[in-house]
C-alpha distance (Angstrom), angle and dihedral (degrees) to the residues before:
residue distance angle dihedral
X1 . . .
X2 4.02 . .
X3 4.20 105.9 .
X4 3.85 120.5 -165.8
X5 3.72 103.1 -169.4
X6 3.78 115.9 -165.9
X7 3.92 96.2 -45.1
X8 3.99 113.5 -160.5
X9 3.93 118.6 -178.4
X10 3.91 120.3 166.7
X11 3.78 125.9 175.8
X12 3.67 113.3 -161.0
X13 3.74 100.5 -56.1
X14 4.03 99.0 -23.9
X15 4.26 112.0 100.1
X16 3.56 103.4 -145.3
X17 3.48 98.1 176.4
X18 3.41 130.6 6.0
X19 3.67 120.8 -163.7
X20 3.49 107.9 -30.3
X21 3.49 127.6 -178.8
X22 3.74 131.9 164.4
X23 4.01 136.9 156.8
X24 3.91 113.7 -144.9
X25 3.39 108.1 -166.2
X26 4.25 123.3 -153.9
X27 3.62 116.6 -79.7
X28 3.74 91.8 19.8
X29 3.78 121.3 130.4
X30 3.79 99.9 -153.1
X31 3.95 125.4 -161.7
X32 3.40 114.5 -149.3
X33 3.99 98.2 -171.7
X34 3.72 129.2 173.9
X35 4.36 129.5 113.7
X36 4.07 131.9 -73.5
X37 3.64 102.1 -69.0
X38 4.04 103.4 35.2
X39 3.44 102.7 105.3
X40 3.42 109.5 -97.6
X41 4.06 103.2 130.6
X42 3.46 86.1 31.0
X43 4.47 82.4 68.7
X44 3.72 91.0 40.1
X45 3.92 92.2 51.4
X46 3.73 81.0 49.3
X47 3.95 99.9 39.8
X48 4.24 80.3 51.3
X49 3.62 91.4 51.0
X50 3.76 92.4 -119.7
X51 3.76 91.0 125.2
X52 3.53 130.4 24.3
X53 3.59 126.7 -130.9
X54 4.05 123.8 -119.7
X55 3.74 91.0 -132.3
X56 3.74 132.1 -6.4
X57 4.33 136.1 60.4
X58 4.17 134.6 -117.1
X59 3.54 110.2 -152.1
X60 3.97 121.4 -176.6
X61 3.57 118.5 -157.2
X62 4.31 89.6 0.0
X63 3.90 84.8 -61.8
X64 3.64 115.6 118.1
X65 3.69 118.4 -106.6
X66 4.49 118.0 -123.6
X67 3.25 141.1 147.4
X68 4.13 99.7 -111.1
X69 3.85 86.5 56.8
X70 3.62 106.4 95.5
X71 3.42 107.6 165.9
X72 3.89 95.8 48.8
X73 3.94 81.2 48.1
X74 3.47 89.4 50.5
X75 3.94 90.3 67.0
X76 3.65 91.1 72.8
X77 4.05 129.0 88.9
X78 4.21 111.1 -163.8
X79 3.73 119.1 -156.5
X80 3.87 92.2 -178.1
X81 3.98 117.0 -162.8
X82 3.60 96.2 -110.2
X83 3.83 123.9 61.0
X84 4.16 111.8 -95.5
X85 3.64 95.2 -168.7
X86 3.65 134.8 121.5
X87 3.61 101.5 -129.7
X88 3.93 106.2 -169.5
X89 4.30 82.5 65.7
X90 3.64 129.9 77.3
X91 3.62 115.0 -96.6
X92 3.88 87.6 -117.6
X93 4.23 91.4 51.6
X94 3.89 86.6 47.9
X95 4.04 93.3 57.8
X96 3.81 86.8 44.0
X97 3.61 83.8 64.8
X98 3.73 103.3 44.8
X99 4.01 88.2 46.4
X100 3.15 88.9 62.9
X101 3.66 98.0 48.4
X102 3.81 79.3 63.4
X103 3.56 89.1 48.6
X104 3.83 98.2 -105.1
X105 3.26 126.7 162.2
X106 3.88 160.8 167.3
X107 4.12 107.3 -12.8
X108 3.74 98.7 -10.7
X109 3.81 89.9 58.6
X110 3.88 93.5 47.1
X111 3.39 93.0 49.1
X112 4.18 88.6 48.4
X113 3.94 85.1 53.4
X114 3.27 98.4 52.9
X115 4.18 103.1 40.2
X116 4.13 84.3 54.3
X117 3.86 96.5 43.3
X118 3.87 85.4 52.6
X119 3.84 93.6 41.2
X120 4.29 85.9 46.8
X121 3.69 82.7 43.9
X122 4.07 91.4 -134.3
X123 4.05 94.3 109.3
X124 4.56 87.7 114.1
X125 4.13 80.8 52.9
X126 4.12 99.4 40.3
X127 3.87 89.2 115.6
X128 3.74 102.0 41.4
X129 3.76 115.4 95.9
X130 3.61 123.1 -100.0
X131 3.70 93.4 -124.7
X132 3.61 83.3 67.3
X133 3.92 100.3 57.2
X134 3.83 124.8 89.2
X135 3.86 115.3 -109.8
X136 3.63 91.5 -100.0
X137 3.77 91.2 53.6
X138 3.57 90.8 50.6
X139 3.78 92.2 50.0
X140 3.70 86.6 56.4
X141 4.00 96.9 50.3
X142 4.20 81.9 45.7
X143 3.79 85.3 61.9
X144 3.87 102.6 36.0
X145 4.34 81.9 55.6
X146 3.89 93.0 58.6
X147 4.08 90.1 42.4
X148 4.13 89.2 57.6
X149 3.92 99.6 99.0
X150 4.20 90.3 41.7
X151 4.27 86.4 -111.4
X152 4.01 110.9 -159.9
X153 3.31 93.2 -135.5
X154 3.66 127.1 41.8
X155 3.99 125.8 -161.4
X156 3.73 118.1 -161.1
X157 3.77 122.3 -169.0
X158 3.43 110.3 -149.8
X159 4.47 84.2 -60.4
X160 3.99 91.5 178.5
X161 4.27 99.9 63.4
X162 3.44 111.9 127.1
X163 3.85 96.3 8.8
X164 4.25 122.8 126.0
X165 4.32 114.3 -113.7
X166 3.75 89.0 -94.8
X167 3.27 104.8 50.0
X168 4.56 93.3 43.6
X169 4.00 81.4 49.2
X170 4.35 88.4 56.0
X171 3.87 79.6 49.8
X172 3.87 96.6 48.5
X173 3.99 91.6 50.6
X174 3.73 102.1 42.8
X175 4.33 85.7 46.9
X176 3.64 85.0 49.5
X177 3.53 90.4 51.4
X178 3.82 98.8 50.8
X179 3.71 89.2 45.4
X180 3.97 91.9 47.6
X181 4.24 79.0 47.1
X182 3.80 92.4 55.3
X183 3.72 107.3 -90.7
X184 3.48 116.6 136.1
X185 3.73 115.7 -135.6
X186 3.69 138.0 -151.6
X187 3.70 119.4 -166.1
X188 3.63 142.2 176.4
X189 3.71 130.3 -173.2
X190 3.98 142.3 148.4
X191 3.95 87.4 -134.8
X192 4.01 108.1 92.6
X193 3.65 89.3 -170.7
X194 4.12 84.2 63.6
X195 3.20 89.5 49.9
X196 3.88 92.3 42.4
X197 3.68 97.1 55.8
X198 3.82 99.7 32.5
X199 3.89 114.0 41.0
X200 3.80 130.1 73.6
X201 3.97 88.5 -156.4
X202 4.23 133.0 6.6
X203 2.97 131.4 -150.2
X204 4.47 110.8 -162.5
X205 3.65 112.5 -151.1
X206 3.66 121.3 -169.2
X207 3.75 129.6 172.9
X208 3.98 95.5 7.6
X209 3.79 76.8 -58.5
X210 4.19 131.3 119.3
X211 4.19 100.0 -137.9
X212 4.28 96.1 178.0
X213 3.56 132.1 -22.2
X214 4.07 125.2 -172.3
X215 3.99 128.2 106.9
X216 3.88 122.1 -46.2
X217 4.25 83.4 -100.0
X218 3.69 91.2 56.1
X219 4.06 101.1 42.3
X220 4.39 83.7 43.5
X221 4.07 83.3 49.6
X222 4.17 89.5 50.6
X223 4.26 85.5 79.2
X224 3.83 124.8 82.3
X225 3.70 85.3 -145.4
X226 4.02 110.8 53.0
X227 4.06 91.6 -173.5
X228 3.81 140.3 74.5
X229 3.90 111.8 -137.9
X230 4.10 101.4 -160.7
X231 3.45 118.3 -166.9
X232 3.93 123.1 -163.2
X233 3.33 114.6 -116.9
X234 3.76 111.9 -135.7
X235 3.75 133.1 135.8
X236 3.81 100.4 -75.0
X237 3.82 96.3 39.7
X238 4.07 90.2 54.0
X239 3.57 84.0 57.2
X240 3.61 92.0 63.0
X241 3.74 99.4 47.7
X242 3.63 90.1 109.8
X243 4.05 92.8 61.7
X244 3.62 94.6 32.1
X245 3.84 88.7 62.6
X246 4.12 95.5 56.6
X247 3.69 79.8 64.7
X248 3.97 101.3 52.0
X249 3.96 145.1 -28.3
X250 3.87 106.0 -72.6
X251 3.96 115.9 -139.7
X252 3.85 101.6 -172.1
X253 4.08 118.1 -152.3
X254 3.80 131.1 -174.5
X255 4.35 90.7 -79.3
X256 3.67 114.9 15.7
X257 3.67 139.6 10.5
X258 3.88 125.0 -110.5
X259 3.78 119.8 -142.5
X260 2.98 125.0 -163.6
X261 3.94 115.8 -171.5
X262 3.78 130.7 -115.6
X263 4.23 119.1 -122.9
X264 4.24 83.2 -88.0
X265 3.60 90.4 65.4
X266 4.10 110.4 54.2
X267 4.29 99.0 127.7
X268 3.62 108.0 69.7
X269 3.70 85.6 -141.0
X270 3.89 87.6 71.0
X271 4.00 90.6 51.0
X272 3.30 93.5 43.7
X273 3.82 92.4 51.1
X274 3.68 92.2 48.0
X275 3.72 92.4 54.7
X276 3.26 97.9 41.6
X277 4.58 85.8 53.0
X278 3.89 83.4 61.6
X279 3.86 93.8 54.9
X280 3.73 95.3 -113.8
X281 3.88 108.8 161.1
X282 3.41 122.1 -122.3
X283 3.62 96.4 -121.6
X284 3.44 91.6 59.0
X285 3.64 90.7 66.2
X286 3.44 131.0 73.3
X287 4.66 130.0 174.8
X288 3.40 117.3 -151.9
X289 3.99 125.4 169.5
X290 3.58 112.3 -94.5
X291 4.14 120.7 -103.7
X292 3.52 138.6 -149.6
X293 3.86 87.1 -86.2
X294 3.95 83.8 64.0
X295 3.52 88.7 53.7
X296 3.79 100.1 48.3
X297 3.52 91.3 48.1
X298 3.86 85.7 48.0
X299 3.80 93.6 53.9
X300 4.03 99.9 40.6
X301 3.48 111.5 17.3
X302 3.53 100.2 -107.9
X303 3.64 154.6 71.0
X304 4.06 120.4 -85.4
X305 4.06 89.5 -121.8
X306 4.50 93.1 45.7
């Protein structure tokens, strides 16, 4: 079990967090969601013991987390967001030397090497330089270095930035298979449907701040209204704006509108009826269940990527 106990960390007159505390429990694969600038490396760093917090304690398995304890230290695997690879070497030379930063060695580190290349799926490309692998292949080599000494607990900062849809979906399966294997996972990300498809609970942090934290069911359940009305936007709808926002709040995207109704309008069958009294055709409207987007804009005001 992974403890953050009332984390404080100020630098000069910037709050980066601001009384954090969660309990990650083992097995879990725990989102910690929010936008660039909420705090969420800042906690790894801390987690890590890379920085140390102004006030406040992580403890791993009821033992209290510092910097002199190595072997509690040693529990931890850190994908950090940028790549921490020397790219001139092979990717095979590179995990020789971050074995033996774990104090690997002979047989037991060769057989390390090998199991992650396979599980990273990079063992035909172990002797090719780095500089010669595609971003997502480098993010993969990032993670099969912080998997080396078999940590219990693996923390993964935001590992699939920058990376093409095939390449972050290779990353979602072999996650889901070291979670489904035991690991416990920590992992932060700006993208809710990461966080939506990967994580048995989240946790959103905004403003160095935790705002809710339970499983995607239980944040969705935190709204009176559960569904997304979306409304195309076209010339004739855009028109309407005016009466479409005595119904609801109106967050307008790039294609359609998204309403989402006021306290007069909980049955559908009201909305619905409204919409349908300013001559909005059907096919112009389209209900969806609401996300964790929904509930971030619920429980700030605005949208994860403001």
């Amino acid at each position: 079990m992974l403890k953050v106990n009332h984390i404080v960390k100020h630098f000069e007159n910037l709050t980066a967090l601001d009384n954090v505390s969660i309990t990650i429990n083992d097995g879990e694969f725990y989102g910690l969601l929010g936008p660039n600038g909420a705090g969420k490396s800042t906690l790894m760093n801390i987690i890590i013991g890379y920085l140390l917090p102004d006030s406040g304690h992580i403890a791993i398995d009821n033992e209290m987390m510092n910097f002199e304890n190595v072997a509690l230290r040693k529990k931890i695997g850190f994908v950090p967001q940028e790549i921490s690879l020397f790219l001139e070497l092979s990717a095979e030379k590179n995990l020789k030397i971050f074995g033996e930063l774990f104090e690997l060695e002979g047989k037991v580190l060769e057989k390390r090497i090998a199991e992650v290349l396979e599980l990273v799926q990079l063992q035909d490309r172990k002797n090719d330089r780095v500089n010669d692998y595609s971003g997502g292949m480098k993010r993969r080599l990032n993670i099969a270095a912080s998997l080396l000494h078999n940590p219990q607990i693996l923390l993964c900062d935001e590992p699939t930035v920058g990376v093409d849809p095939q390449s972050r979906n290779a990353i979602f399966d072999m996650l889901q298979f070291l979670n489904k294997s035991g690991k416990t996972i920590v992992y932060t990300t700006h993208y809710m449907e990461e966080a939506e498809r990967l994580c048995s609970k989240v946790a959103i942090i905004d403003h160095g701040r935790i705002i809710e934290q339970g499983t995607v069911l239980e944040l969705i359940n935190l709204l009176n209204q559960k569904d997304v009305i979306k409304i195309s936007k076209t010339p004739f709808t855009v028109k309407l704006l005016d009466k479409i926002k005595e119904i609801g709040m109106i967050n307008e995207q790039d294609f359609h509108f998204e309403l989402i109704p006021s306290d007069n309008f909980t049955k559908k069958s009201k909305i619905f009826a409204a919409l349908e009294d300013l001559n909005i055709p059907g096919n112009l409207i389209e209900v969806s269940m609401a996300t964790l987007e929904d509930v971030f804009l619920n429980l700030t005001g605005r949208r994860l990527r403001d």
